[in-house]
Every structure is written in structure tokens, then in C-alpha cells.
C-alpha positions as CSV (number, residue, x, y, z in Angstrom):
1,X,19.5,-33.9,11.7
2,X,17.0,-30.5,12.8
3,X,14.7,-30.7,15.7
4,X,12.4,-28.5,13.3
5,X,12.5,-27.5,9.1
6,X,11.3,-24.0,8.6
7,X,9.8,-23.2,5.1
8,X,9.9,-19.6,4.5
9,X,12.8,-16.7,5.5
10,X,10.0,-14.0,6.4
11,X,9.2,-12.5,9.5
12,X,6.9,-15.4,11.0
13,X,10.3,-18.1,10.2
14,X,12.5,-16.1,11.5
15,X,10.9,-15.1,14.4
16,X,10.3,-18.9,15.3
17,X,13.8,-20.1,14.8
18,X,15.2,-17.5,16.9
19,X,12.9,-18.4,19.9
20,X,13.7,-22.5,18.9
21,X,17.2,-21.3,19.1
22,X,17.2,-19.8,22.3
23,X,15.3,-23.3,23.5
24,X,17.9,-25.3,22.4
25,X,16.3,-26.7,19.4
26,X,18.3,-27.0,16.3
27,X,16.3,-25.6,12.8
28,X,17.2,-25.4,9.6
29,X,15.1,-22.7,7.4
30,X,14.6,-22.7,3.9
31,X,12.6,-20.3,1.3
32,X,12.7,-20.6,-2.4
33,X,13.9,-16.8,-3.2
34,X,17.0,-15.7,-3.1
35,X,17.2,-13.8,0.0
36,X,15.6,-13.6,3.4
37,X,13.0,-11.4,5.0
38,X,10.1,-11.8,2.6
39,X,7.8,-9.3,1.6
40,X,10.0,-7.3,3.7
41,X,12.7,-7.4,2.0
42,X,15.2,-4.5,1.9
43,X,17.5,-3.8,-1.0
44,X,20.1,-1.7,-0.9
45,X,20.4,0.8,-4.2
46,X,22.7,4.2,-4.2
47,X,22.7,3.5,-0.2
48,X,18.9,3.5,0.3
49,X,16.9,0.5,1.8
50,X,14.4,0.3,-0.8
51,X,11.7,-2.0,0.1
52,X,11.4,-4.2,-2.9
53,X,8.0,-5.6,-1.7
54,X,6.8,-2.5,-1.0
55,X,6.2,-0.2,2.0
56,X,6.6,-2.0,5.2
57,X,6.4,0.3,8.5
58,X,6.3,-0.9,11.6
59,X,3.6,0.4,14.2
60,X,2.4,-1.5,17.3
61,X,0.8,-0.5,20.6
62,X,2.1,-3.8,22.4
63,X,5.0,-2.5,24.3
64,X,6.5,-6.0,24.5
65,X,6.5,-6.5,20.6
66,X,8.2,-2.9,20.4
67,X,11.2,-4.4,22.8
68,X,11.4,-7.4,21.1
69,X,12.3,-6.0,17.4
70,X,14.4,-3.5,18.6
71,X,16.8,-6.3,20.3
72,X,17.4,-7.1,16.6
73,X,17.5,-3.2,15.0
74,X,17.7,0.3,16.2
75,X,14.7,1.8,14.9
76,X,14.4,5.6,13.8
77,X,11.1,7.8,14.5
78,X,9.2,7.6,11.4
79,X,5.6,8.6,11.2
80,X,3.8,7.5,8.4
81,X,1.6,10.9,7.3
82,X,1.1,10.3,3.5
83,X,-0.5,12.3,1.4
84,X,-3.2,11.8,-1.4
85,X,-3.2,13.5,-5.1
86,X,-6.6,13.7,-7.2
87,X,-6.5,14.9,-10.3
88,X,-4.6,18.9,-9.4
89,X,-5.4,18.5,-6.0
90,X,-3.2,17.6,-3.2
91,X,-4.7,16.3,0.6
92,X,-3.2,14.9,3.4
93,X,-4.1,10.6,4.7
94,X,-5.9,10.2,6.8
95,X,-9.2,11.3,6.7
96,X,-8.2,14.5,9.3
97,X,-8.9,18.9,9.6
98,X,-6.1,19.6,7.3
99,X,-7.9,17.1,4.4
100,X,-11.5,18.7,5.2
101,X,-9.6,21.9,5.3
102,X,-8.0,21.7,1.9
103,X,-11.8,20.2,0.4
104,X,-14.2,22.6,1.7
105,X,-12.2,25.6,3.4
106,X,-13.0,25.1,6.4
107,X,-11.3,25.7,9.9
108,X,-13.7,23.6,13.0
109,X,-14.4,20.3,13.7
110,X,-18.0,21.4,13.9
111,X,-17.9,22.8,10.3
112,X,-16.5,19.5,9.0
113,X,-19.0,17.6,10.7
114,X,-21.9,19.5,9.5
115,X,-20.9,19.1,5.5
116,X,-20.3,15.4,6.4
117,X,-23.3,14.5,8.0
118,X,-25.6,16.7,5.2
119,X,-23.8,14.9,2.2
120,X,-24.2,11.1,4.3
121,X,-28.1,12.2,4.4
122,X,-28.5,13.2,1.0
123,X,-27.3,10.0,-0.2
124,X,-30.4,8.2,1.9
125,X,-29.1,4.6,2.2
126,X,-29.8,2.6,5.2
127,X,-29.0,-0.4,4.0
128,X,-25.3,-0.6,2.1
129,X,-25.8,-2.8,-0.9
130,X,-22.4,-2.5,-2.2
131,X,-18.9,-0.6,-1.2
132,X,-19.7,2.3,-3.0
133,X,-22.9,2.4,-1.0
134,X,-21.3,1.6,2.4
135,X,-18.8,4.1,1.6
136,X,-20.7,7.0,0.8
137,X,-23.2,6.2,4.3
138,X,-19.7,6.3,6.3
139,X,-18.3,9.7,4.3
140,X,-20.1,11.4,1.8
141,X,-19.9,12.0,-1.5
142,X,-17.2,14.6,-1.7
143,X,-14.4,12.1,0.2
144,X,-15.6,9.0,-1.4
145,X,-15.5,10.4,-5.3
146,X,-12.0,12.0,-4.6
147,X,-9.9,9.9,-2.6
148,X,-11.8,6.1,-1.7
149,X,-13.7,5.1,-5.1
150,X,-10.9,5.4,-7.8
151,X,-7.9,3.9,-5.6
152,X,-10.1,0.9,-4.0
153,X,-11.3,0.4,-7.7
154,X,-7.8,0.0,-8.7
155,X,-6.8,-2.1,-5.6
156,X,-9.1,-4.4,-6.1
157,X,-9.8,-3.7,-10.3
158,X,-13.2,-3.8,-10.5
159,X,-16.1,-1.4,-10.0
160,X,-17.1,0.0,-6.6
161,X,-20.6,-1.0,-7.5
162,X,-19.4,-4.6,-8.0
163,X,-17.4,-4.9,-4.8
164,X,-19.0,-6.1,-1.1
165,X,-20.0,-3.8,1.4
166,X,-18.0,-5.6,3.9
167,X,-14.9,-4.9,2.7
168,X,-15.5,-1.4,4.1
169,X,-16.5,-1.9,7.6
170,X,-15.6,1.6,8.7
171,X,-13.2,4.7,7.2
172,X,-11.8,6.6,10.4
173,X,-13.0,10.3,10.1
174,X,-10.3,12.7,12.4
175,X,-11.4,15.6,13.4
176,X,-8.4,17.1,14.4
177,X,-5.1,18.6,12.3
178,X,-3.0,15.7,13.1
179,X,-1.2,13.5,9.8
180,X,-0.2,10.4,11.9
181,X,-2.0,7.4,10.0
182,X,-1.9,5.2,13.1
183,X,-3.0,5.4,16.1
184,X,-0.2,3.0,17.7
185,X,1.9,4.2,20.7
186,X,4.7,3.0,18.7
187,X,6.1,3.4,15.3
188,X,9.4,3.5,12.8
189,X,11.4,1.8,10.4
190,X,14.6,-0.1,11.0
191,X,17.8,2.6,10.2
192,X,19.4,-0.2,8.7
193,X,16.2,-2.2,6.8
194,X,14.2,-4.7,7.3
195,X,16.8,-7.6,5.6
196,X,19.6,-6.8,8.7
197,X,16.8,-7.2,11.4
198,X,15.7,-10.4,10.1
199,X,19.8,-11.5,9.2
200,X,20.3,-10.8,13.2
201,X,17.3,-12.7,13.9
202,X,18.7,-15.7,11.9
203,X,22.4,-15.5,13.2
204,X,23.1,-19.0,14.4
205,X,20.3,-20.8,12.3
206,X,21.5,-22.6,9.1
207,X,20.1,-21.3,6.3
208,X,19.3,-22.0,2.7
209,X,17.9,-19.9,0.2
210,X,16.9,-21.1,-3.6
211,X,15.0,-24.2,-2.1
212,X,11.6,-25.1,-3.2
213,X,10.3,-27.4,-0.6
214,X,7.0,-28.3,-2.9
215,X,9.6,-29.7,-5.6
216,X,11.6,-31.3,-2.7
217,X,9.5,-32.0,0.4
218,X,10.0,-36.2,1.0
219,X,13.7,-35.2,1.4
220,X,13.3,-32.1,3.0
221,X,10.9,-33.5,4.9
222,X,12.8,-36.1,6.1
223,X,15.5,-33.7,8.0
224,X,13.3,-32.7,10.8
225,X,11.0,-33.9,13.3
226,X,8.8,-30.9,12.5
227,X,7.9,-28.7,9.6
228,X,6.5,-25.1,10.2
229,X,5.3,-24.0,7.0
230,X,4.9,-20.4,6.6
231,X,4.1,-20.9,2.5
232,X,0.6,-20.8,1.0
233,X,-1.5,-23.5,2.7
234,X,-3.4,-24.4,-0.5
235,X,-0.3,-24.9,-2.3
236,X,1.0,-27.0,0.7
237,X,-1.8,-29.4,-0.8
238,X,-1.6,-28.6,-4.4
239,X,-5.1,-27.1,-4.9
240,X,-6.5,-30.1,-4.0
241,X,-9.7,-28.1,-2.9
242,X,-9.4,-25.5,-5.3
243,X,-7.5,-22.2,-5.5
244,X,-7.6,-19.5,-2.8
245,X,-7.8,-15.7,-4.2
246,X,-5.4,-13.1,-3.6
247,X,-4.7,-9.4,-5.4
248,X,-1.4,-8.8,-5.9
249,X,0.9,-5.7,-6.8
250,X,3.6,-5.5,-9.8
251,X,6.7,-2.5,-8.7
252,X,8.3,-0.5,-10.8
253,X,11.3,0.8,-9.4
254,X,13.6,3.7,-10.9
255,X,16.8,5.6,-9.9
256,X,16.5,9.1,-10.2
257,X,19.1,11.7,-10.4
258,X,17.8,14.1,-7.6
259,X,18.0,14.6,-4.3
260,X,14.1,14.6,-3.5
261,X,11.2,13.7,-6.1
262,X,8.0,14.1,-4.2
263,X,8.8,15.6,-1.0
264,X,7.2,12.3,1.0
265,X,7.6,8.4,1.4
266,X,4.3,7.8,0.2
267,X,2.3,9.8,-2.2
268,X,-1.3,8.1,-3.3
269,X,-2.7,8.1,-6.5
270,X,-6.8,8.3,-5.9
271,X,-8.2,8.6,-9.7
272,X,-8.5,5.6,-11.8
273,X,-7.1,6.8,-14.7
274,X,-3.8,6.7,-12.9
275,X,-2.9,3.0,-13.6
276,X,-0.6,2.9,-10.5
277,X,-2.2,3.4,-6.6
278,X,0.9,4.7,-5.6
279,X,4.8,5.7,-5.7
280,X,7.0,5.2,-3.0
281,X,10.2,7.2,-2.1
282,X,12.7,5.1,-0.1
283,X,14.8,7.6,1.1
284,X,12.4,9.3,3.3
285,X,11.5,6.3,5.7
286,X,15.1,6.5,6.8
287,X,15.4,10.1,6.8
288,X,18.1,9.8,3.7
289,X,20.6,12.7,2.1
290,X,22.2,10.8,-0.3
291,X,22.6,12.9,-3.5
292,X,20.3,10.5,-5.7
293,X,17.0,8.8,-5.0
294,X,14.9,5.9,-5.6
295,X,11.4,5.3,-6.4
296,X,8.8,2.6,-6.6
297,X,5.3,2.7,-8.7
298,X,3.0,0.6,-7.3
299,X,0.3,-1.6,-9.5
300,X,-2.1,-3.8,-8.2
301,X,-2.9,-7.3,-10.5
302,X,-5.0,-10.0,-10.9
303,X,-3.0,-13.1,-9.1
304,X,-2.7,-16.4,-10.7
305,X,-0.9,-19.6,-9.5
306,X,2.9,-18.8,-9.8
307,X,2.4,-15.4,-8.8
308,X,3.3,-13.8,-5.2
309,X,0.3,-13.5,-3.4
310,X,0.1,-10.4,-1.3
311,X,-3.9,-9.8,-0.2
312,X,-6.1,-12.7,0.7
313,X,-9.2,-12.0,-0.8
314,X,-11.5,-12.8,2.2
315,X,-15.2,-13.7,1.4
316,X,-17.6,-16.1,2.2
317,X,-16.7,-18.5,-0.6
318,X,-12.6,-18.0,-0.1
319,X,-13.2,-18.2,3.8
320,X,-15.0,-21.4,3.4
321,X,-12.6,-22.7,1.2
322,X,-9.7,-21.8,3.8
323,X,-11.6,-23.9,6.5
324,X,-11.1,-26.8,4.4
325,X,-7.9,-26.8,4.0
326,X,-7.2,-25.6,7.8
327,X,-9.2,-29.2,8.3
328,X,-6.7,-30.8,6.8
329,X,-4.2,-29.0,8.0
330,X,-5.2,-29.6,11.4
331,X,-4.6,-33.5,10.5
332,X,-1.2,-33.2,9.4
333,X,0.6,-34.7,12.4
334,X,4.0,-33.3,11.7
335,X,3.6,-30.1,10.3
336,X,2.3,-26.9,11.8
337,X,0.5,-23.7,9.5
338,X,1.9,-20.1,10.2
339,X,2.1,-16.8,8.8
340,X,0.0,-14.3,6.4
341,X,-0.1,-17.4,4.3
342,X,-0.3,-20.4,6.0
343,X,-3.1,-18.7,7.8
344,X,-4.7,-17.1,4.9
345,X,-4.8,-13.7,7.2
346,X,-3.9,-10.0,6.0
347,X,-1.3,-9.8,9.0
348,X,0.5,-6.4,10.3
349,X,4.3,-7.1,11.4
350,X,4.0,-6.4,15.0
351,X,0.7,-8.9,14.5
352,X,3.0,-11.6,12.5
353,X,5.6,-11.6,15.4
354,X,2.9,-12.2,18.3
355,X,1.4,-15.1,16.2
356,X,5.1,-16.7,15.9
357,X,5.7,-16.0,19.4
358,X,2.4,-18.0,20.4
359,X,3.1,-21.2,18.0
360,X,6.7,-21.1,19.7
361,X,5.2,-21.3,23.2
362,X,2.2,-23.5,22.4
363,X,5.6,-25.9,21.3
């Protein structure tokens, strides 16, 4: 009946049935949640797209990638510039002049540098044994203690001591007043959410939603000529090698009767004794004046099977495990692997839409 079945709604399914589409190719997708888009997911509450799976915003400096979402969504001029509160103290993501500023009181580049660079020496470590080690030989001790240790040891819930120094490979130190957290050439968030870009994306596709295709795969499977799998490859062969790690975030989200809670989309929380990381104002990525607002705590969680994965947890022993199952993978002859899971890969958006685009032309 379909030249090709696509399991999974997000961006990487919808992004390869539109280009299948387009070729001619008939596709039906399916994904076992209720609605489309994924971990993008917009929902609409008091007239704000909140994003239910929390923040999504999209950056990208391949100019092609910019012009291909925005055939699907007008997209507004949002800069991401969050800000970070320890404790009483407020300071401005990323590392940049105005955070230095605020920490030490002081006004040049050269002045920031200096205080760095003494606190990185007094620490003496060469060799980085753990995080907390390779994070205070990157920044010192006054930026790791106040705004890296406590929110990484919530992210990940365990001690900085206990964590890989890998995980840190670098922290980007600015020395200039400037609040833009990336450095891409392009940058915003869909006017109208992330669910209508990937509905337009979709339009002409069959879709059905509320279909597991673990508890139905022989008769899904035998719809198509292909399967692209976007879902988690180890559950694709039920664990058969063991379980792959992930972290994963619980939201909390609340209606509030103001106009403006906290001023900015995204406010970090940096001490531990805060049990969320972070709280999210929807409102502000889309530049809203509606008379109420929305927020969303953020808590990060251990992940267990049944749970929805967010961060692959990528060390050695996970890494090899992947390459196991991406040998098996690679003898499935009618089904192809995509997508932050079926790739086991921390993926940006603009990063999800190149991969799809690839599979579609390696097709």
C-alpha cells in the first residue's frame, strides 16, 4: 500500500516524508503519542505556544537549512540571551563582559582575563581527572562554583567529582558585552510553533497518531516496502544487547495570572539546592502580550525503560553498546535508522533536518 512506513512524527519523519512526497513516493507516518512534532511539540494554552518538551530554538549557520524551514513557517527574530540566578545573584549566559562584570566589577576584557587566568593557575591541574577538575582548568573557580557545578550536578544528578572530564570539552569564555548564546548567522522561533511547521510539513502524507509500531510491527510492517525508524534503536530490538542510558527531564507547567513573571524566556537555576535547572516563560519566544502567562519548571531524572529519553548518555561503555546495535541495524535489509534516537546522537534541529535530508538523497 506505502512505498515507505515512517515511525515517528518528529522533525527527522517529517522532514523525510515531505522530501518522499515531493519524489513521488507514497508514505504513511505513524508515532505512538497523540500528536505530531515530537519533542517539539507546541501546545497552545491562553494563546501561547508553550513548548511542552521544553525549549526548542532554532539557530543554524547553513543558509540552505534556514530557507528550507522557513518554506514551512514565518519565523520571528528571537535571540536566545538567558540569564543565570545563584543564590541572590543574577548574571547573564553566556559566559560574556556583562557576567564578569556583574562577578568581579570589572569593565575590560584585559581585566577579565587577568582574574581568570590567576584563579585557572591557582587551581594547578594539568591533567583533568574529573569535570569538576576540567572545569575549573577551563574557568576558574569563581565561574565554576556559581554557575557550571550545581546545574551540571543536577543535569546529570550526581557529583561533579563523579562525572568524566569529557563531558566538558570546552566552556566558551566571551570577552565582549554581547548576550547572544549562539554564534549562528541565523536564529528564531516559528510565530506560530513548532506543531504548525511540522503540520505543513506533513500536508499530503497520511498520518496516524496513537500507534505503537513495537506492539504492531508484522502488520505495520507489512504496508511498506521500507521502514524508516526514527524510535530508539535498542528498543527497535528489545534490549537485546542491553539498555542504552539517557537523562531525562520531568515539566511542570503552570498558568499564571500576570502579564510577565520573570522578565525572560529562560531563567537558569545554578545552585543545587534548587531541585529544578530551569523555568521557562513561553510567551517571550514569540514576543507575546496576552494578559496571562505560562510557565514551565524544568527537572532533570534518572531514565528507565518506558520513559522519554531526552540525552543520550555518551561514554565509552554506551558508545560501544550503540555500535552493536548499529551492526545490526546495518543488517536489517528493509529498514533504515534515523533521528536523535535511531542514531543515539544529541542532535540540534537545523542538524536533525540535514541528516533527513541526506537519508532522503542517499534513497
Amino acid at each position: 500500500m506505502y512505498d515507505y512506513l515512517i515511525v515517528g512524527a518528529g522533525l527527522f519523519g517529517a522532514t523525510v516524508a515531505h522530501e518522499l512526497l515531493l519524489r513521488g513516493k507514497k508514505c504513511l507516518v505513524i508515532d505512538r503519542r497523540d500528536h505530531i512534532a515530537g519533542n517539539a511539540y507546541c501546545k497552545q494554552m491562553e494563546g501561547i505556544p508553550v513548548h511542552w518538551y521544553g525549549a526548542h530554538i532554532f539557530h543554524t549557520s547553513d543558509e540552505k537549512i534556514w530557507k528550507y524551514v522557513n518554506q514551512f513557517s514565518e519565523f520571528n527574530n528571537y535571540i536566545n540571551s538567558p540569564i543565570a540566578i545563584y543564590r541572590d545573584e543574577l548574571y547573564n549566559l553566556p559566559f560574556n563582559m556583562n557576567t564578569f562584570s556583574k562577578m568581579w566589577g570589572v569593565r575590560t576584557p584585559a581585566q577579565a582575563k587577568e582574574i581568570i587566568a590567576k584563579q585557572i593557575a591557582d587551581e594547578g591541574i594539568s591533567e583533568p581527572k574529573n569535570l569538576e577538575e576540567q572545569a575549573l582548568s577551563l574557568v576558574g573557580r569563581d565561574v565554576y562554583e556559581k554557575l557550571i557545578k550545581g546545574y551540571t550536578e543536577k543535569q546529570w544528578g550526581r557529583d561533579c567529582k563523579e562525572l568524566p572530564a569529557f563531558i566538558i570539552r570546552r566552556l566558551p569564555l566571551r570577552f565582549t558585552y554581547d548576550n547572544n548564546y549562539f554564534n549562528d548567522r541565523y536564529q528564531g522561533i516559528p510565530v506560530e510553533g513548532y506543531t504548525k511547521l511540522v503540520e505543513r510539513m506533513l500536508s499530503g502524507t497520511q498520518v496516524r497518531l496513537g500507534v505503537d509500531y513495537g506492539k504492531e510491527k508484522k502488520e505495520l510492517d507489512a504496508l511498506a516496502d521500507k521502514v524508516i525508524y526514527t524510535g530508539a534503536i535498542d528498543e527497535y530490538f528489545a534490549y537485546a544487547q542491553g539498555v542504552l542510558q539517557y537523562r531525562m527531564v520531568e515539566f511542570e507547567h503552570q498558568v499564571l495570572d500576570t502579564d510577565n513573571y520573570q522578565g525572560n524566556a529562560v531563567v537558569n537555576y545554578t545552585e543545587r539546592e534548587v531541585p529544578y535547572t530551569r523555568i521557562i516563560e513561553h510567551k517571550h519566544f514569540v514576543f507575546g502580550k496576552q494578559p496571562k502567562t505560562v510557565i514551565s519548571r524544568e527537572y532533570p531524572a534518572e531514565w528507565s525503560v518506558g520513559k522519554e529519553p531526552y540525552y543520550p548518555i555518551n561514554n565509552e561503555q554506551n558508545q560501544a553498546l550503540y555500535e552493536r546495535y548499529r551492526c545490526l541495524a546495518a543488517k536489517e535489509e528493509k529498514v533504515l535508522f534515523g533521528g536523535r534516537l535511531g542514531e543515539y546522537k544529541y542532535y540540534d534541529m537545523d542538524k536533525v533536518i540535514a541528516s533527513a535530508l541526506r537519508m532522503v538523497e542517499s534513497l
